[in-house]
N, C-alpha and C positions, 0 to 999 in steps of 0.2 A: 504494500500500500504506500503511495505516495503522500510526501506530505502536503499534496494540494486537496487529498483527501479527510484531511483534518479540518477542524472548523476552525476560523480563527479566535485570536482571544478576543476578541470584540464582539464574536458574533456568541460567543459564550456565558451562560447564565451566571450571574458572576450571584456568590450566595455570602454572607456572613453569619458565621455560627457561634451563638454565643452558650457558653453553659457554665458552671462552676466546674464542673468534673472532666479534666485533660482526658482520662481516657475513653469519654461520650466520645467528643468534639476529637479524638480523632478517629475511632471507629467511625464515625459521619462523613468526617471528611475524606475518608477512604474512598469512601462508599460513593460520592459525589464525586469524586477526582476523576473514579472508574468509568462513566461517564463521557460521552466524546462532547456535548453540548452543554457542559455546567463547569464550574470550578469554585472551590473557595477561594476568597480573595482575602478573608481576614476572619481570625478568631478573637474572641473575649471572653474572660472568666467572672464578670460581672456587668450590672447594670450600667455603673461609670465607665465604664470601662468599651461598652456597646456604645453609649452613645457619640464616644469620640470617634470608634472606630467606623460607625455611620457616616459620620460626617465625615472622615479621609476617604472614605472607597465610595461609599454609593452604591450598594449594592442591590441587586435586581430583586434579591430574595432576603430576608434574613429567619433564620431559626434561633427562637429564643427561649430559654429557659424559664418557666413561668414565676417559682422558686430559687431565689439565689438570696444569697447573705448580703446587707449592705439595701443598695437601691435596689431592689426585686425586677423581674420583670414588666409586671406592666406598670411601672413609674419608670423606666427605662423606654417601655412604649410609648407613654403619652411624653415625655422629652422628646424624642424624636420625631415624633408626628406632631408634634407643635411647629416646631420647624423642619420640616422636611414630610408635610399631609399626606403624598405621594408612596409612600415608603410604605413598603409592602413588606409585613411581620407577622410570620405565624410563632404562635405561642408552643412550648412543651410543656407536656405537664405527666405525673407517675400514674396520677387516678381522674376522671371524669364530671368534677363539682360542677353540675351546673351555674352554681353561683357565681363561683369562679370561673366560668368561661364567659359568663354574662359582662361580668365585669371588664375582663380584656376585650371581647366585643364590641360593649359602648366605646371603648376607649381606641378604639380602632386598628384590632386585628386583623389580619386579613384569614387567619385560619386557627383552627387547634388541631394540634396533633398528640397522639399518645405514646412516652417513648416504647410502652411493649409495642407499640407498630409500626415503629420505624421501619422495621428490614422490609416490610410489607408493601410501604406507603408513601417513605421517601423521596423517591424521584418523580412518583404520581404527583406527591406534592407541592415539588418543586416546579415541574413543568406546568400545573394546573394554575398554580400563583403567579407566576411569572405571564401565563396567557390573560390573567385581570379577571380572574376568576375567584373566587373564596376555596376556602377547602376546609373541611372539618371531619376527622376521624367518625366512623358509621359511629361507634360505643358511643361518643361524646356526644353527636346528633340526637342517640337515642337518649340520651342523661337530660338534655335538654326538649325532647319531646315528651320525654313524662313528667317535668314540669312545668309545662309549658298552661299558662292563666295563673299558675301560684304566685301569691303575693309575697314581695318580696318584705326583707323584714326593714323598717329606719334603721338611719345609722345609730341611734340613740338603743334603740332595741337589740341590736348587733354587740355594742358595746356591754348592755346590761347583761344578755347571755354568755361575752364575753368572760364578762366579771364570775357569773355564775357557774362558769366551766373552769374555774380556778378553782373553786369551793368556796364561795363566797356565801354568806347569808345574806338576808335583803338588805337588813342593819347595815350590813358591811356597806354592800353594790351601794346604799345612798350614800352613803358616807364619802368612797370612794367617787361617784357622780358629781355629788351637792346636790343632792334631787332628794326627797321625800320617801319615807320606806313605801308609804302608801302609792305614787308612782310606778316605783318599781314592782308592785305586785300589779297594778295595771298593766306596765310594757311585759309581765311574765305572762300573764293570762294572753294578751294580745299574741304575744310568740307562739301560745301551745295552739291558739287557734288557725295561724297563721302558718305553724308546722305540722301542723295534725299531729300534735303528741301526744302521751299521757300525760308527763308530766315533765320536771325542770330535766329530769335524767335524758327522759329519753327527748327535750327538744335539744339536747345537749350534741347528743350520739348524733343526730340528724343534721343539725345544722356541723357539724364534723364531717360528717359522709360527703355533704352537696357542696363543701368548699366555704360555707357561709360565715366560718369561725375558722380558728387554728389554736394548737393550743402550744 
């Protein structure tokens, strides 16, 4: 094969990968190199660290790690699509929170992916996004089609389950708030109605599952 049969590097998907874990980022990058129409042009092991590298390369694609230490992923997304709208970021993530993929959506993802389906989904990925397309892993579509009308919870309410999934009493969560014990058994009752739980435990366990809390 000739190398007029290669494509050039301009004419190549140029991608930036960002993740905390060197040995993600280059298993991906392997995987993307192997590829005749894509290349990595730049890696980062955080969110500061994406955002500069955004701005030196310009990349067609970026994969980004939804969870990182420091500036996370999507405050890493909305810095760059503040200044650079254009910029096309799909998100990574270990598990499928609805909540959390909500989140990076409004905030203007162009996709989620799940790293168990990287080997699977990768380069679909990439070529899908790059054509001005969205993409989202089927698991994750399905995460967000079964809560799809669920109300979501305030950020005041967020916070108080927060509190609650420390081990907090109510005592405590107003204390810690400045808000009224009485309040807070209002935003708890509002939560179990709004999580369909039994109770603090289990809107606890739920709002953990769909991404809505961390702990």
């Amino acid at each position: 094969m000739s190398s007029q049969d290669f494509p050039s590097l301009d004419s190549q998907i140029s991608v930036l990968l960002v993740d905390d874990h060197p040995m993600l980022r280059s298993g991906v990058a392997e995987a993307i190199n192997s590829q005749m129409d894509m290349r990595v042009v730049a890696e980062a092991g955080d969110g500061d660290e994406a955002i500069s590298a955004w701005a030196a390369h310009r990349p067609d694609v970026t994969i980004m790690d939804l969870a990182m230490p420091g500036t996370c992923g999507v405050e890493a997304l909305q810095a760059i699509r503040s200044r650079f709208p254009a910029a096309r970021i799909v998100m990574l993530t270990t598990f499928g929170g609805d909540a959390q993929v909500r989140r990076a959506l409004e905030a203007g993802a162009y996709g989620f992916l799940l790293k168990s389906s990287l080997r699977k989904e990768l380069v679909q990925m990439i070529r899908t996004v790059h054509d001005g397309q969205r993409y989202i892993s089927p698991a994750i579509a399905q995460q967000l089609a079964n809560h799809m009308g669920a109300s979501l919870l305030s950020e005041r309410e967020v916070e108080v389950l927060q509190c609650a999934a420390a081990g907090n009493s109510n005592k405590r969560i107003s204390s810690l708030l400045e808000i009224s014990e009485e309040t807070v058994k209002t935003h708890m009752r509002s939560i179990l109605t709004k999580l369909d739980a039994n109770d603090r435990t289990h809107a606890v366990t739920i709002a953990l599952k769909r991404g809505i809390i961390g702990l």
